[in-house]
N, C-alpha and C positions, 0 to 999 in steps of 0.2 A: 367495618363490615357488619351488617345487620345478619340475626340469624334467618331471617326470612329469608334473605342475599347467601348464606351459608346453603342452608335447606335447599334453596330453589337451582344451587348450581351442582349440589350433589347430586342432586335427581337427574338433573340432564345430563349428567357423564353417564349415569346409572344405565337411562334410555339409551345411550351412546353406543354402551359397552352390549348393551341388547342386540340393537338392533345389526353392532358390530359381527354379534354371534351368529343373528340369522343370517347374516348374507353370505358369509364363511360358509355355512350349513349347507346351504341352498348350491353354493358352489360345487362344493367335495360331492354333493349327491349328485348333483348333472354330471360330473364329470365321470362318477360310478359307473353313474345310466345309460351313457353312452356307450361305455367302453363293456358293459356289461350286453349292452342291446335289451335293457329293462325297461322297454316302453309304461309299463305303470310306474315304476319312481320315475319316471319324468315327467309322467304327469302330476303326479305331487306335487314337484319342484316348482310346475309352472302352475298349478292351483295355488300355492302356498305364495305366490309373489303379490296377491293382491292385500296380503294381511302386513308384510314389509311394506308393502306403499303406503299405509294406515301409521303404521310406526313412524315412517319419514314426514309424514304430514303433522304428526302429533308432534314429534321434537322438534320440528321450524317454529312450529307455532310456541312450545315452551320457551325457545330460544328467544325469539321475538319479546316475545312480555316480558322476560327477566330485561334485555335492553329497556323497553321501555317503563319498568315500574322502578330499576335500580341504576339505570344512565351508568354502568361500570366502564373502569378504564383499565389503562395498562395492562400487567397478566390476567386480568379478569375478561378484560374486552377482548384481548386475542385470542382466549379462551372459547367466547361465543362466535368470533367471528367463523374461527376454525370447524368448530363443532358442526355450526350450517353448513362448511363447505363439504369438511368429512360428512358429512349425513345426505349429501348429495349427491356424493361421490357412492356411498355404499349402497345408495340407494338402485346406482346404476348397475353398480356389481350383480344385484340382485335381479336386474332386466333382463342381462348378458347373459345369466345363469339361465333364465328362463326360456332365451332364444335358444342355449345347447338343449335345453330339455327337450326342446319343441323338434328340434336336428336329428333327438334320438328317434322321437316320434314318427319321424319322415324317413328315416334310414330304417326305421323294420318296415317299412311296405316295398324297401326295397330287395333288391338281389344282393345277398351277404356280401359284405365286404371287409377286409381286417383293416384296423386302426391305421394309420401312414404310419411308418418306421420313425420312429422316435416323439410320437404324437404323447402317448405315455409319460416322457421323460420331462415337454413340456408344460403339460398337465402340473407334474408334480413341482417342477418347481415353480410355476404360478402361484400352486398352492400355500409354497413355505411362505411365497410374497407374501400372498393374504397373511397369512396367521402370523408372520413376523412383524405384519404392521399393527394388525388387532393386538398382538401383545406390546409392540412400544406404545399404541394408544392408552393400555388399561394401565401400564407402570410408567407414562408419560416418559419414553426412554429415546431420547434423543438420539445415541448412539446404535442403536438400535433402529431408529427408524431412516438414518444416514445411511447403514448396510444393507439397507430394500433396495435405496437408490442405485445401488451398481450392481446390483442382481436384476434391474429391466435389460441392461444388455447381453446378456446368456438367453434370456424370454427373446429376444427382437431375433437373435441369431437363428435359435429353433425355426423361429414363425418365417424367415428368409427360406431356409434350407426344405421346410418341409411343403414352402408352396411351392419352390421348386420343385420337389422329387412330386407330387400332386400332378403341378404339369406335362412333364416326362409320360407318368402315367395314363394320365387320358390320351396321349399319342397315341402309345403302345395297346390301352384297351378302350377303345369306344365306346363297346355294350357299357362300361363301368362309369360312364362320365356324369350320370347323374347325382350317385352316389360321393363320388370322389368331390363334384361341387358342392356336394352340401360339409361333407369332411373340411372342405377348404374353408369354407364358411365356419365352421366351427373352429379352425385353426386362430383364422382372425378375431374372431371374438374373444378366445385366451388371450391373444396378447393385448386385446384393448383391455382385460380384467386386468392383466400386471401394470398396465400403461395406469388406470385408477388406484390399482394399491400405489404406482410410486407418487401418485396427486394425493392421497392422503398422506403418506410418511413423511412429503414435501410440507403440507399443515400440522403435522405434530412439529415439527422441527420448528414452523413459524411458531405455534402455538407455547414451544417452550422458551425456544428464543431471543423472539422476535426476526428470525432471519428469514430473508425471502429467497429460495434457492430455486426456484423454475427455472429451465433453459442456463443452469449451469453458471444464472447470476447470483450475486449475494447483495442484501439489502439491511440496513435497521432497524428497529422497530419505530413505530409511529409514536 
């Protein structure tokens, strides 16, 4: 391994680990803003996604060259492969965050409304997803990123129960059904942000060792 090939793969975890941070960021703020009714930090959140798309673009492209100037294999190459996927994946984190910003933005023109019951408790643990998977990424911890995996099902459960009790609700209040669609909307977009933390933790686990685990299969490495 050349130090050039050293050099150029530390950098791109570096980027990794960056861009890992913003999206996290970006996250825990929409979700503030929301629940705070802070239309200006949500507009932040959703200003601030176009300097993450710059970041996502810059580390495909680092990715790319290091392939083709160093042709790496085995842990080097599932390394890069992963890297693009995760960097794909966080990239999207960072969309979703932008659409609850934009949800907060549309719920202060409307008639107040409180959180749906147990919207909070979803929130939060979306949240540990994220940061439990950003932390297996930066100490490459397999076991760690295998415990994300069965914490999508608690996320899925929430997002069942609270589109329910959402529906129930616009029965019962109609003046409230626009607000409560956009609440709904914003339910689903939490759980599609847990649905991509568990597609990253699924590529650390490929990335460390070699296993392909989507859809609850297992595979070897190439």
């Amino acid at each position: 391994m050349t130090k050039h090939f050293m050099r150029d793969l530390g950098a791109l975890a570096e980027q990794l680990v960056h861009i890992s941070n913003r999206c996290e960021d970006a996250f825990g703020r929409a979700i503030d803003s929301i629940l705070s009714r802070d239309a200006e930090g949500a507009l932040e959140v959703v200003q601030g996604d176009a300097s993450i798309d710059e970041l996502e673009v810059k580390l495909e492209e680092a990715a790319l060259k290091i392939l083709a100037l160093h042709a790496p294999v085995a842990g080097d190459l599932r390394f890069l492969i992963a890297a693009i996927k995760i960097n794909n994946d966080l990239e999207r984190i960072a969309d979703i965050a932008s659409n609850i910003a934009k949800r907060t933005i549309d719920l202060k023109g409307l008639a107040p409304i409180s959180p749906p019951a147990e919207f909070e408790l979803m929130a939060q643990q979306t949240r540990v997803m994220v940061r439990e998977t950003i932390q297996a990424l930066v100490r490459r911890d397999e076991d760690r990123a295998r415990k994300v995996l069965k914490m999508d099902d608690i996320v899925d459960g929430f997002n069942r129960n609270l589109l329910k009790r959402i529906e129930a609700q616009m029965g019962q209040e109609p003046e409230s059904v626009p607000a409560l669609m956009r609440w709904a909307n914003v339910v689903r977009l939490v759980e599609r942000i847990a649905d991509y933390a568990t597609n990253i933790a699924e590529d650390i686990i490929y990335m460390e060792q070699g296993d392909i685990v989507r859809h609850g299969e297992s595979g070897k490495e190439l």
